[in-house]
Backbone and ligand atoms as CSV (ligand in chain L), in Angstrom:
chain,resi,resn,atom,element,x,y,z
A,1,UNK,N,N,-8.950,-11.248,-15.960
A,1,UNK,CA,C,-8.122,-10.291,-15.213
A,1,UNK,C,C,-7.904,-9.038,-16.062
A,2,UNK,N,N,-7.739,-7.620,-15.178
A,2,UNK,CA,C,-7.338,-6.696,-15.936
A,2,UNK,C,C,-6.368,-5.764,-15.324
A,3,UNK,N,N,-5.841,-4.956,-16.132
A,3,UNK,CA,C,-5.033,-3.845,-15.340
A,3,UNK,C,C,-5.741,-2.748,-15.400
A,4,UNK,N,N,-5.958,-2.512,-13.873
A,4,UNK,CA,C,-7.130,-1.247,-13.587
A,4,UNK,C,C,-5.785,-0.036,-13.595
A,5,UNK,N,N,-6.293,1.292,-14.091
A,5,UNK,CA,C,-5.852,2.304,-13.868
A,5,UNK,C,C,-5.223,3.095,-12.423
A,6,UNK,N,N,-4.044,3.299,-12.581
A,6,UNK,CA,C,-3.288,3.974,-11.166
A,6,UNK,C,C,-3.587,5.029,-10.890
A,7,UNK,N,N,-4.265,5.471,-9.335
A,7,UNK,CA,C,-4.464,6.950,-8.606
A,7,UNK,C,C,-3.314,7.221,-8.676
A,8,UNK,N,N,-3.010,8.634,-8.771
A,8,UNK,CA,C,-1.970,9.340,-8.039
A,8,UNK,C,C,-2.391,10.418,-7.414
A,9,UNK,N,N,-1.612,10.700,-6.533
A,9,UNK,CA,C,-0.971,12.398,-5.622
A,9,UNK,C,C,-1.389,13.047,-6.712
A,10,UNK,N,N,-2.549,14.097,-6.221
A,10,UNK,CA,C,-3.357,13.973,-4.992
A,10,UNK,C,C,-4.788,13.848,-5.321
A,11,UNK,N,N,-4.903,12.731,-5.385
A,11,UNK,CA,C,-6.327,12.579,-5.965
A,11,UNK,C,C,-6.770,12.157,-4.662
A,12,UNK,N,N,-7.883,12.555,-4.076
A,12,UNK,CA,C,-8.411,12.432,-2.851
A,12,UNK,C,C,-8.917,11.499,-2.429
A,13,UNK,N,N,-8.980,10.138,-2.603
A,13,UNK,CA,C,-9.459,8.583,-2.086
A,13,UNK,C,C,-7.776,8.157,-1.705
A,14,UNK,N,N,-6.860,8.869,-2.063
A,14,UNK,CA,C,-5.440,8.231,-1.388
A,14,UNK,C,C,-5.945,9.473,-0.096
A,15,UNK,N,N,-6.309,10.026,0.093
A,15,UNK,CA,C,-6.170,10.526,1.652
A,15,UNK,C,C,-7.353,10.452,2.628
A,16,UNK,N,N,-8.117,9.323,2.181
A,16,UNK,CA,C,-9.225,9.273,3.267
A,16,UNK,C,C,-9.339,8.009,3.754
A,17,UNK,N,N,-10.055,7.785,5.189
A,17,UNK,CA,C,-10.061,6.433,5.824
A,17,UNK,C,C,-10.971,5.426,4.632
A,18,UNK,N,N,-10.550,4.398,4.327
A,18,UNK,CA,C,-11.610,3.245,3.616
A,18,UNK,C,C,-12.242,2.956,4.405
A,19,UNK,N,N,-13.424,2.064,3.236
A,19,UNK,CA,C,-14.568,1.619,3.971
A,19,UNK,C,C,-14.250,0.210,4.397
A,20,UNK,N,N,-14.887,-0.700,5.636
A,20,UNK,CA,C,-14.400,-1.990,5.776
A,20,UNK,C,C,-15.027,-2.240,4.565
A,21,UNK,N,N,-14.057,-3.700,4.197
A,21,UNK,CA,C,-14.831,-4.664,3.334
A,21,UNK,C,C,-15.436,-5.548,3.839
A,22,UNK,N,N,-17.052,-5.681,3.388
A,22,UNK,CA,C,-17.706,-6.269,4.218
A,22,UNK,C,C,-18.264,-7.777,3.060
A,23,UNK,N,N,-18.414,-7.797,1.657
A,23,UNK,CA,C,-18.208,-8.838,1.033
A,23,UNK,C,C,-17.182,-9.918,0.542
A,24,UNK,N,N,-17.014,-11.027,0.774
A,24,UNK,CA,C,-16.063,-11.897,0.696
A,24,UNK,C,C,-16.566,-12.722,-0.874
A,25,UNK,N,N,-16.729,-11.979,-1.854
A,25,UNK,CA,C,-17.782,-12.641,-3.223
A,25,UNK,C,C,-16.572,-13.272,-4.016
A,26,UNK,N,N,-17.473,-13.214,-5.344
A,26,UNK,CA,C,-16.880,-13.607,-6.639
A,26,UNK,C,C,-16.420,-11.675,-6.749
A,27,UNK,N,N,-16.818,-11.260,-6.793
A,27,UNK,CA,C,-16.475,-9.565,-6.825
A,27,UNK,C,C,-15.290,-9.303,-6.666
A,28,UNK,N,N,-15.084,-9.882,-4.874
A,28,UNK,CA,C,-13.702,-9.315,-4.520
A,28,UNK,C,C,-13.012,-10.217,-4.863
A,29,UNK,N,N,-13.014,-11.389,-5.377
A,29,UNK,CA,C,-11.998,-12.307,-5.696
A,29,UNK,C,C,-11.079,-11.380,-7.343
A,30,UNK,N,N,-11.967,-11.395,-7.872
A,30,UNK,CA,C,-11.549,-10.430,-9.338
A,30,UNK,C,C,-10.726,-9.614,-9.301
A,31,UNK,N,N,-11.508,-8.806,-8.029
A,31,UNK,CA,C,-10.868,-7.224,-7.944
A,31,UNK,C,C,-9.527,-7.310,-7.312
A,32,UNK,N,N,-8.984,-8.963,-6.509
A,32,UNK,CA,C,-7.787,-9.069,-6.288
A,32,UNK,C,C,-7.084,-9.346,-7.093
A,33,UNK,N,N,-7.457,-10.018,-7.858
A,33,UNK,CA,C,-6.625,-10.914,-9.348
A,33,UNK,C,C,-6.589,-9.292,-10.202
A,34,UNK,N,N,-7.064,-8.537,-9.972
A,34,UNK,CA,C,-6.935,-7.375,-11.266
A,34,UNK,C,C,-5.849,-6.472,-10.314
A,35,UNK,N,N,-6.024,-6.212,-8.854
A,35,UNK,CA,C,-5.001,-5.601,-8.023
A,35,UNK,C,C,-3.433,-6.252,-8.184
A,36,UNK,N,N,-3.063,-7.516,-8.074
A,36,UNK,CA,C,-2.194,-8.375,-8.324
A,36,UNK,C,C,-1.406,-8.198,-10.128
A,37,UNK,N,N,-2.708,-8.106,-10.614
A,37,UNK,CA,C,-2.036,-7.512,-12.254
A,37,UNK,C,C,-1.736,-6.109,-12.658
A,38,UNK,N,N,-2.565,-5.356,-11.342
A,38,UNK,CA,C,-2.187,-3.807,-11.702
A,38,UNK,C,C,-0.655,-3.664,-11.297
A,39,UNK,N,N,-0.665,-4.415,-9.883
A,39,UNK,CA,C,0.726,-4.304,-8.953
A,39,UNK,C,C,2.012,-4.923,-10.417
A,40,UNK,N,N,1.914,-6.236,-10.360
A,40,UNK,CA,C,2.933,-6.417,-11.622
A,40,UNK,C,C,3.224,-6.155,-12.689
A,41,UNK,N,N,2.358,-5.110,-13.102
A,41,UNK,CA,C,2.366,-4.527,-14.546
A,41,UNK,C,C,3.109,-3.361,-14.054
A,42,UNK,N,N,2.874,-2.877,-13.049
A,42,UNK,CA,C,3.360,-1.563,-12.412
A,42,UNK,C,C,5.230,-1.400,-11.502
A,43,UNK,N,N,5.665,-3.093,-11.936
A,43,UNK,CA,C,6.810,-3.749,-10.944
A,43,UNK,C,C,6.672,-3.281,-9.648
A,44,UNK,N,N,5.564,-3.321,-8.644
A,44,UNK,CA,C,5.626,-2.561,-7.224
A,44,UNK,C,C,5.497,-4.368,-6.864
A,45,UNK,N,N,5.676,-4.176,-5.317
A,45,UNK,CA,C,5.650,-5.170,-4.376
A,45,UNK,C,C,4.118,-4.924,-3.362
A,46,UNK,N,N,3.125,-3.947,-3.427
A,46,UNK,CA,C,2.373,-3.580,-2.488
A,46,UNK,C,C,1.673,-2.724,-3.723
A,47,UNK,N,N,-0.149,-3.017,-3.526
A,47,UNK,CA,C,-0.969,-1.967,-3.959
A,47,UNK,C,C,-1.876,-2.139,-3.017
A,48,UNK,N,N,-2.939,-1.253,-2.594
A,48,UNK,CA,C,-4.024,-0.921,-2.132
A,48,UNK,C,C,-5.129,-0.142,-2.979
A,49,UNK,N,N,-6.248,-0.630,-2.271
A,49,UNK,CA,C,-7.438,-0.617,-3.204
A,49,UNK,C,C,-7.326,1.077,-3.620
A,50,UNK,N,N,-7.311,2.298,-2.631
A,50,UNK,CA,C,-7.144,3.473,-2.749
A,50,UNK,C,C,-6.379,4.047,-4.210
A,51,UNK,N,N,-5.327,3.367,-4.490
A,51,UNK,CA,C,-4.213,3.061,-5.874
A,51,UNK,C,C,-4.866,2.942,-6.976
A,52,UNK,N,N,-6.219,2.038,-6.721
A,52,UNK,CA,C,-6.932,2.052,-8.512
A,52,UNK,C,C,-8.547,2.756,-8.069
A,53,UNK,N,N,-8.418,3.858,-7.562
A,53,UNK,CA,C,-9.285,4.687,-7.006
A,53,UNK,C,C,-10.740,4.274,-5.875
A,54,UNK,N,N,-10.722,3.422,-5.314
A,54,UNK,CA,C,-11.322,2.323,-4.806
A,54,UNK,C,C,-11.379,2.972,-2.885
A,55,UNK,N,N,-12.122,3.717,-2.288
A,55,UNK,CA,C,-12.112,3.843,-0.975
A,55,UNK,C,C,-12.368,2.352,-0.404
A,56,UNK,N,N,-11.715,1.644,-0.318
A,56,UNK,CA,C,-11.713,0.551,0.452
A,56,UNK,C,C,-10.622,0.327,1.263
A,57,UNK,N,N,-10.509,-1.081,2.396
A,57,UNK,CA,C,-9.824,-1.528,3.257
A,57,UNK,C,C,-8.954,-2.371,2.815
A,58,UNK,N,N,-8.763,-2.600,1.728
A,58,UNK,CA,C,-7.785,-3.770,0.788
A,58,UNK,C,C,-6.577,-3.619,-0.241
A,59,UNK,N,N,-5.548,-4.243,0.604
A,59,UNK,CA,C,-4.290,-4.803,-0.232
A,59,UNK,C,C,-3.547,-5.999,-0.503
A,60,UNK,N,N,-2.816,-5.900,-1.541
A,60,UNK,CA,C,-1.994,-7.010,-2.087
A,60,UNK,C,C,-0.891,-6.989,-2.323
A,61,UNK,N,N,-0.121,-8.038,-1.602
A,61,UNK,CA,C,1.578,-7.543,-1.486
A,61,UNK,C,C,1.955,-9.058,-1.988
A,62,UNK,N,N,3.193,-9.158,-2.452
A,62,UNK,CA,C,3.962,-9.898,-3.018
A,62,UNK,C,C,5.475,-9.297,-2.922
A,63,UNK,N,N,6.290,-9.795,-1.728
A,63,UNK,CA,C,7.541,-9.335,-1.100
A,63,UNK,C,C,7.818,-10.088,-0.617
A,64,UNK,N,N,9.452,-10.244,-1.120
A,64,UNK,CA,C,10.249,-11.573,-0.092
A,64,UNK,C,C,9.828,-12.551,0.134
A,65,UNK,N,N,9.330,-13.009,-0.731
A,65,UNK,CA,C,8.215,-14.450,-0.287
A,65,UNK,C,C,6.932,-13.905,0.013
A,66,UNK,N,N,6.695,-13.338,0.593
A,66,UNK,CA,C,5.516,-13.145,1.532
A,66,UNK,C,C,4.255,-12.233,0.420
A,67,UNK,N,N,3.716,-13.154,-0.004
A,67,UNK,CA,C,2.480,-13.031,-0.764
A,67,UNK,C,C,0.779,-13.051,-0.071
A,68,UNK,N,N,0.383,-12.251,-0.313
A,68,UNK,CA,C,-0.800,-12.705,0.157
A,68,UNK,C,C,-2.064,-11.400,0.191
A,69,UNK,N,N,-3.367,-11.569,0.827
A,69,UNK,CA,C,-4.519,-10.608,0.343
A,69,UNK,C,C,-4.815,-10.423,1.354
A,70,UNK,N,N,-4.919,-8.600,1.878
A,70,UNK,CA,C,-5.076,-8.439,3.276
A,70,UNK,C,C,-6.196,-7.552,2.995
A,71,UNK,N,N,-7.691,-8.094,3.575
A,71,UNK,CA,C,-8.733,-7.122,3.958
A,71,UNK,C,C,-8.840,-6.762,5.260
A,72,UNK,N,N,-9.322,-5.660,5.452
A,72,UNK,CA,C,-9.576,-4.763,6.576
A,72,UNK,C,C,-8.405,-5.363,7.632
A,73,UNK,N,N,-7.296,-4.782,7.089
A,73,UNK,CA,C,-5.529,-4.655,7.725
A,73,UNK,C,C,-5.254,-3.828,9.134
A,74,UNK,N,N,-4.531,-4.411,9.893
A,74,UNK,CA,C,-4.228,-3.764,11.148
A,74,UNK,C,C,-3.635,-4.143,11.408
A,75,UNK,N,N,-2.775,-3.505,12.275
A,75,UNK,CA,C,-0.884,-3.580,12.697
A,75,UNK,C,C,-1.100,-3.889,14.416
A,76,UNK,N,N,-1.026,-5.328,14.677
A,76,UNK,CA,C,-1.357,-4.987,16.012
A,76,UNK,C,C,-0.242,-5.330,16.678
A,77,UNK,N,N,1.247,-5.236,16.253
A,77,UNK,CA,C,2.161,-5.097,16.985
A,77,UNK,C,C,3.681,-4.823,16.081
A,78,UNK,N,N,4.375,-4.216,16.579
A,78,UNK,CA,C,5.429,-3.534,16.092
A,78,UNK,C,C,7.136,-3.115,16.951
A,79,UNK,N,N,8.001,-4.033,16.445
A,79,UNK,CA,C,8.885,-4.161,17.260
A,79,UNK,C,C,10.643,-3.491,16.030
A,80,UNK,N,N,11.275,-2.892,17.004
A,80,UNK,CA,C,12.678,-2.411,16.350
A,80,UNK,C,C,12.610,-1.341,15.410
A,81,UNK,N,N,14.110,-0.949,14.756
A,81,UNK,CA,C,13.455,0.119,13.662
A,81,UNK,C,C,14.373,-0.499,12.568
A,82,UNK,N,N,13.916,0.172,11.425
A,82,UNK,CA,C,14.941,0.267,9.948
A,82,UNK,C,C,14.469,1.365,9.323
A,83,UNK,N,N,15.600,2.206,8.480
A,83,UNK,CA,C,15.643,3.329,7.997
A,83,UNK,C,C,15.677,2.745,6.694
A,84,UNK,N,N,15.556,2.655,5.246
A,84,UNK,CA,C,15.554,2.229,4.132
A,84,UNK,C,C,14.539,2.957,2.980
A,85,UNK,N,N,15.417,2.862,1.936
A,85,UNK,CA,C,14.310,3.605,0.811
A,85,UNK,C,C,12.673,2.988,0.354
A,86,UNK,N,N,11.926,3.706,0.096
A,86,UNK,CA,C,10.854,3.235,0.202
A,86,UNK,C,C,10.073,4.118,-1.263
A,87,UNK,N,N,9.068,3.683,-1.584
A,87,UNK,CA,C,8.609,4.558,-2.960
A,87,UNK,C,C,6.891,3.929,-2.878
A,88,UNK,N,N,6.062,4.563,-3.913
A,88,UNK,CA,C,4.803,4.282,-3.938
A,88,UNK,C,C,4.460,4.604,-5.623
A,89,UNK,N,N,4.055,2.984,-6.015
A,89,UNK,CA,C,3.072,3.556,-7.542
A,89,UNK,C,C,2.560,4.641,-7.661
A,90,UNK,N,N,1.504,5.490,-6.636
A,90,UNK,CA,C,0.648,6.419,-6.407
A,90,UNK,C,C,1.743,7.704,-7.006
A,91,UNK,N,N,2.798,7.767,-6.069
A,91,UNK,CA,C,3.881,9.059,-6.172
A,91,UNK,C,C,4.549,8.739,-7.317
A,92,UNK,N,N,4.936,8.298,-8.498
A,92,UNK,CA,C,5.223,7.637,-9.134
A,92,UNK,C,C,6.656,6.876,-8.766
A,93,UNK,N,N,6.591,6.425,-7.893
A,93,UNK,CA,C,8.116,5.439,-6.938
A,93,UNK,C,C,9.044,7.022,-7.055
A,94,UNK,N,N,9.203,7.863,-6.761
A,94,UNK,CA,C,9.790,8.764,-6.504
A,94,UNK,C,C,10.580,7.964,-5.424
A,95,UNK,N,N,11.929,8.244,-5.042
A,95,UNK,CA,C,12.106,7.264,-3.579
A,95,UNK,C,C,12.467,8.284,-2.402
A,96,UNK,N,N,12.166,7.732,-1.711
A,96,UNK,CA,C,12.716,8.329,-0.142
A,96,UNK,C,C,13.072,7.636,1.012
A,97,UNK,N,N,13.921,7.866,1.631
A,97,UNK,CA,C,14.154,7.378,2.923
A,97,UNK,C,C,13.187,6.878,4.014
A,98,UNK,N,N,12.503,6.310,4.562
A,98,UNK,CA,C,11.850,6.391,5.574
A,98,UNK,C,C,12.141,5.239,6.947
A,99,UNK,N,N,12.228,5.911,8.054
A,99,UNK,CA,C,12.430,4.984,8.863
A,99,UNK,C,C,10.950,4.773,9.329
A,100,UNK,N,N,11.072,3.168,9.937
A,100,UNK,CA,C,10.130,2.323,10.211
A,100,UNK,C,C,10.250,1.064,11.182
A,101,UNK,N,N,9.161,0.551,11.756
A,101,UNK,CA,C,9.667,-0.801,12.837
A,101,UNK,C,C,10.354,-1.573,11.732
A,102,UNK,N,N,10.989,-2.560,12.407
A,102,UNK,CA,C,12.224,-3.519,11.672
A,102,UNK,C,C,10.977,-4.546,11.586
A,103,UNK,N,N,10.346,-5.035,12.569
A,103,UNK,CA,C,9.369,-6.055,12.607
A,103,UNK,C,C,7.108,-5.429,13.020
A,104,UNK,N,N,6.766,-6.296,12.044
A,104,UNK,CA,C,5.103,-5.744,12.089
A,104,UNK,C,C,4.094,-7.126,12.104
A,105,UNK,N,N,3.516,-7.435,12.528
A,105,UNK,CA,C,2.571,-7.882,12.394
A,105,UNK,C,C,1.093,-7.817,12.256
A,106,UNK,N,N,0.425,-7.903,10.943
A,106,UNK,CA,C,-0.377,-7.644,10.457
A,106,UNK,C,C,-1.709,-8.626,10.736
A,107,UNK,N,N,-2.816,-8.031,11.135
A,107,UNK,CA,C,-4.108,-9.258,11.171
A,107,UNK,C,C,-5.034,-8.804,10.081
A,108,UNK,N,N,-5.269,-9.257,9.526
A,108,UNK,CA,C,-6.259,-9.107,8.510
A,108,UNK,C,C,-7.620,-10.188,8.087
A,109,UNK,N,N,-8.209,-10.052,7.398
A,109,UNK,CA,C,-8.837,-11.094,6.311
A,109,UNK,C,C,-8.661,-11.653,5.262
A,110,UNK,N,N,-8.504,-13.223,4.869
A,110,UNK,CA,C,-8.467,-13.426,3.437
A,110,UNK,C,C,-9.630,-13.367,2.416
A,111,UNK,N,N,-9.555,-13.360,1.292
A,111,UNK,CA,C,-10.326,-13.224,0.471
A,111,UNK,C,C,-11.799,-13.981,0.899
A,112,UNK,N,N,-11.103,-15.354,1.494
A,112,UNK,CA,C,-12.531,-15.951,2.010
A,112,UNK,C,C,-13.421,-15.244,3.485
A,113,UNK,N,N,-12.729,-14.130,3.729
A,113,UNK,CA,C,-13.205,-13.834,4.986
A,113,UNK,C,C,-12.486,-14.225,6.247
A,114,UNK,N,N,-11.536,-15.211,5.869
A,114,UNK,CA,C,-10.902,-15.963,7.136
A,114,UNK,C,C,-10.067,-14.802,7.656
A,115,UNK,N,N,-10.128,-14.887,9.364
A,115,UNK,CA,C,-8.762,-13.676,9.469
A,115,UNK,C,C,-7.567,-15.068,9.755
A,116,UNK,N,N,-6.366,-13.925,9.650
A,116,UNK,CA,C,-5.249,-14.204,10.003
A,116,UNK,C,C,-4.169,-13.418,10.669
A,117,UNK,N,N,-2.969,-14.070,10.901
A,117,UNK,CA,C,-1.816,-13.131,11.781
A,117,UNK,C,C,-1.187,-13.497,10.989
A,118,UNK,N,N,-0.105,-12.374,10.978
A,118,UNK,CA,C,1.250,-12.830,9.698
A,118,UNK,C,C,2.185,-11.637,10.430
A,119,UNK,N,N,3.262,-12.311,10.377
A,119,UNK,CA,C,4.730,-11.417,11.019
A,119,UNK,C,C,5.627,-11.556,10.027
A,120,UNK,N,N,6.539,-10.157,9.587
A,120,UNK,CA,C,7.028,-10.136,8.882
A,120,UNK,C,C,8.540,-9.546,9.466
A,121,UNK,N,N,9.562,-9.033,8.450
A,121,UNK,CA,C,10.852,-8.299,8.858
A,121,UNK,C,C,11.316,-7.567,8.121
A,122,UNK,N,N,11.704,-6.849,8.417
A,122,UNK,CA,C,12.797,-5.774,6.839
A,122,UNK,C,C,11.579,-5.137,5.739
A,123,UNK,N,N,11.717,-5.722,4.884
A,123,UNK,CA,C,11.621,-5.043,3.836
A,123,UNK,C,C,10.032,-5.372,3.475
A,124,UNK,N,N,9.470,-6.653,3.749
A,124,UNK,CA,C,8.087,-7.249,3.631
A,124,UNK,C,C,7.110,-6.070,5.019
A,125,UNK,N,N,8.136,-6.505,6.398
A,125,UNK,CA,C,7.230,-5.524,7.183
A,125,UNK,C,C,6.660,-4.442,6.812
A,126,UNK,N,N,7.846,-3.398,6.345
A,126,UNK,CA,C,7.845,-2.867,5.549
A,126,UNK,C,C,6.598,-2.095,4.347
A,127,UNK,N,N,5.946,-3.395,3.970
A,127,UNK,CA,C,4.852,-3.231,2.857
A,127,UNK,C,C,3.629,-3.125,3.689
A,128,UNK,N,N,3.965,-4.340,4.708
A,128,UNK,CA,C,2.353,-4.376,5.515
A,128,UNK,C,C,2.353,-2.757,5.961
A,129,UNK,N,N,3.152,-2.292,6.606
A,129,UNK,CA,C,2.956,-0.585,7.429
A,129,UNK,C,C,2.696,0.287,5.837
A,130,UNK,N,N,3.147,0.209,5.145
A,130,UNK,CA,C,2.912,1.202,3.949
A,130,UNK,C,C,1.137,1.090,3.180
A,131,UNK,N,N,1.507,-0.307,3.203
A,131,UNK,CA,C,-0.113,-0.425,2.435
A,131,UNK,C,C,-1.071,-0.556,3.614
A,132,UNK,N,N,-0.942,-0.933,4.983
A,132,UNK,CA,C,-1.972,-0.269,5.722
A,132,UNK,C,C,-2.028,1.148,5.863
A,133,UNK,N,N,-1.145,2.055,5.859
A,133,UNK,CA,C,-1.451,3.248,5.691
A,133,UNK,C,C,-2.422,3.502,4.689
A,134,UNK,N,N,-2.250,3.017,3.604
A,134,UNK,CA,C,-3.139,3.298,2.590
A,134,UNK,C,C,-4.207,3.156,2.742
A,135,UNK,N,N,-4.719,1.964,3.529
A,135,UNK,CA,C,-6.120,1.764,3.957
A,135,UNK,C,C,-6.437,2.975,4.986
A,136,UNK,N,N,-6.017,3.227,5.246
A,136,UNK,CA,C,-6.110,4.404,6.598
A,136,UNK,C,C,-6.375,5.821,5.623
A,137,UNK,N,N,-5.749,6.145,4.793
A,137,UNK,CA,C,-5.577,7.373,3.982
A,137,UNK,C,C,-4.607,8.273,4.130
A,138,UNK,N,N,-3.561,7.855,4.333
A,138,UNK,CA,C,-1.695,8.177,4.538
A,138,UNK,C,C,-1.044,7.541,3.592
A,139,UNK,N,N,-0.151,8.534,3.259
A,139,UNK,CA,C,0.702,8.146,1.736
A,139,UNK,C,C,1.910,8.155,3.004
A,140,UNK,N,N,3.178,7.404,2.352
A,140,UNK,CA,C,4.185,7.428,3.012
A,140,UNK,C,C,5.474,8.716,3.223
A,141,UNK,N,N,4.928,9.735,2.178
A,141,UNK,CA,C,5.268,10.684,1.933
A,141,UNK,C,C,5.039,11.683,3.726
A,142,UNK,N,N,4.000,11.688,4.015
A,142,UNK,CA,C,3.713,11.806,5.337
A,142,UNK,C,C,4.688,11.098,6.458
A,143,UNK,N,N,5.165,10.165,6.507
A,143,UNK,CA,C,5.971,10.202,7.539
A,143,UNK,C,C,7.621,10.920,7.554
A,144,UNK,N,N,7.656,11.627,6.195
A,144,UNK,CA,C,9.161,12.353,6.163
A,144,UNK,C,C,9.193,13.927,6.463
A,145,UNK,N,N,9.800,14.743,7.032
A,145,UNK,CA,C,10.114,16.150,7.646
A,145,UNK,C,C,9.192,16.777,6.440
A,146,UNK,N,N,8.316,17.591,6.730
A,146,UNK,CA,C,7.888,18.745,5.883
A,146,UNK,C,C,8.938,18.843,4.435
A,147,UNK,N,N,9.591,19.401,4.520
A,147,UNK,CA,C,10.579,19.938,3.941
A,147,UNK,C,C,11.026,19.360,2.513
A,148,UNK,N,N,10.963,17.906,2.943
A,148,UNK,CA,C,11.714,17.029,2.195
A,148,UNK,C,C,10.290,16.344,1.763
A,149,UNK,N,N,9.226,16.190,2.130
A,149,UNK,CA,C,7.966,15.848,1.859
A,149,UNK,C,C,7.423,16.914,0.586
A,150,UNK,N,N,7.565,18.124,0.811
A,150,UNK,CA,C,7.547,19.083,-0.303
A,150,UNK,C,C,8.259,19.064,-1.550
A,151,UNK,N,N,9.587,18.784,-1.131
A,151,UNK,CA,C,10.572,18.616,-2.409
A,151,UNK,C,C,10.121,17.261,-3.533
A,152,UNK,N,N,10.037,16.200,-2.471
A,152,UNK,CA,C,9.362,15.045,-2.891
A,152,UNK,C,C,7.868,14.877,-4.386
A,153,UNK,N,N,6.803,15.969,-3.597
A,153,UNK,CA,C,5.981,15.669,-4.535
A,153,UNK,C,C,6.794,17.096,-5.482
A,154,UNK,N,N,6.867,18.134,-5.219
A,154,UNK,CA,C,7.406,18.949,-6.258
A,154,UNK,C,C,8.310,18.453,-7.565
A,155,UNK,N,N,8.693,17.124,-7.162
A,155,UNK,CA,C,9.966,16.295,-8.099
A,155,UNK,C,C,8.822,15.446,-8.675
A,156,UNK,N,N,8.024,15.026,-8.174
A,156,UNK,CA,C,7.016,14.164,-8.728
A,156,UNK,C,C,6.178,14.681,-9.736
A,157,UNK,N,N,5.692,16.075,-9.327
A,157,UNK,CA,C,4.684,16.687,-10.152
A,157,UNK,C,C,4.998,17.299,-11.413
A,158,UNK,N,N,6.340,17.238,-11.245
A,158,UNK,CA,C,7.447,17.700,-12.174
A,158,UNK,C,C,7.509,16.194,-13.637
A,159,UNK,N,N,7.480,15.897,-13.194
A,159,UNK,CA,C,8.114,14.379,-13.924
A,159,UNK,C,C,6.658,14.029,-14.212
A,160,UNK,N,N,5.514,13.950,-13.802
A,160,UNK,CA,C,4.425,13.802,-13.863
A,160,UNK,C,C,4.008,14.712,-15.469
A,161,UNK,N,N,4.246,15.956,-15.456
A,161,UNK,CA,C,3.624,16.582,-16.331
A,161,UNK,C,C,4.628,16.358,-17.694
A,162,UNK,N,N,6.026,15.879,-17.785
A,162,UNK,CA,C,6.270,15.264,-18.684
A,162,UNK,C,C,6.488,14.158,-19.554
A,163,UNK,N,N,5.162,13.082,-18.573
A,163,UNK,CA,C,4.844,12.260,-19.095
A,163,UNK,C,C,4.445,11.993,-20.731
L,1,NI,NI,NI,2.008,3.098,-1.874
């Protein structure tokens, strides 16, 4: 296992659609076990492949219980709302507000190729809508008013250069 290096804002594979994943190998098994060590080295709950510069369809969340490896991710239903802070490794967890469905359900693939359905609530839903965005090429920064979306990375890029 390793800890692969973090994209950030605005490096351009966080804003474009991924490719499906179409191998279920020894490859992608790795590249989850190294996503899983980037995510906990990084204390996030959610990475996507886009995060360690990777145009692909793949993430790994570990929230509220709800663990697990989602290839080529899709939201095929979405019920209620919640408003709650939200942040991204990519932005460096800068936080922001964002409202969102209260409940999501996600279909995906596991590592073996198998699909599945998984329903979540609060704060896990939560990850599935954020890190499928990512597969899509939407930072979460995008769903907040212009305004405050500006201030956002301006605070980021700020803090960024005095790393
Ligand atoms: Ni993120």
């Amino acid at each position: 296992m390793a800890i692969r290096k973090l994209t950030e804002y605005p490096a351009e594979v966080l804003g474009i659609v991924g490719k499906p994943v179409e191998k279920f190998d020894d490859e992608l098994r790795v590249l989850c076990d190294d996503m899983f060590e980037t995510m906990y080295d990084a204390e996030g709950v959610g990475l996507a492949a886009p995060q360690i510069g990777l145009n692909l369809r793949l993430f790994v969340m570990d929230c509220e219980g709800v663990k697990l490896i989602a290839a080529n991710p899709q939201i095929i239903a979405a019920d209620g709302e919640q408003t709650g802070q939200e942040g991204c490794l990519s932005v460096g967890k800068v936080p922001a507000v964002v409202t969102r469905p209260m409940k999501a359900t996600l279909r995906a693939q596991d590592e073996k190729g198998e699909w599945f359905e998984r329903e979540a609530e609060g704060y896990a839903a939560r990850a599935f809508l954020h890190e499928t965005d990512h597969c899509d090429g939407m930072l979460f920064i995008e769903h907040l008013p212009k305004l405050r979306c500006d201030m956002l990375v301006k605070k980021f890029l700020k803090e960024k250069k005095l790393r």
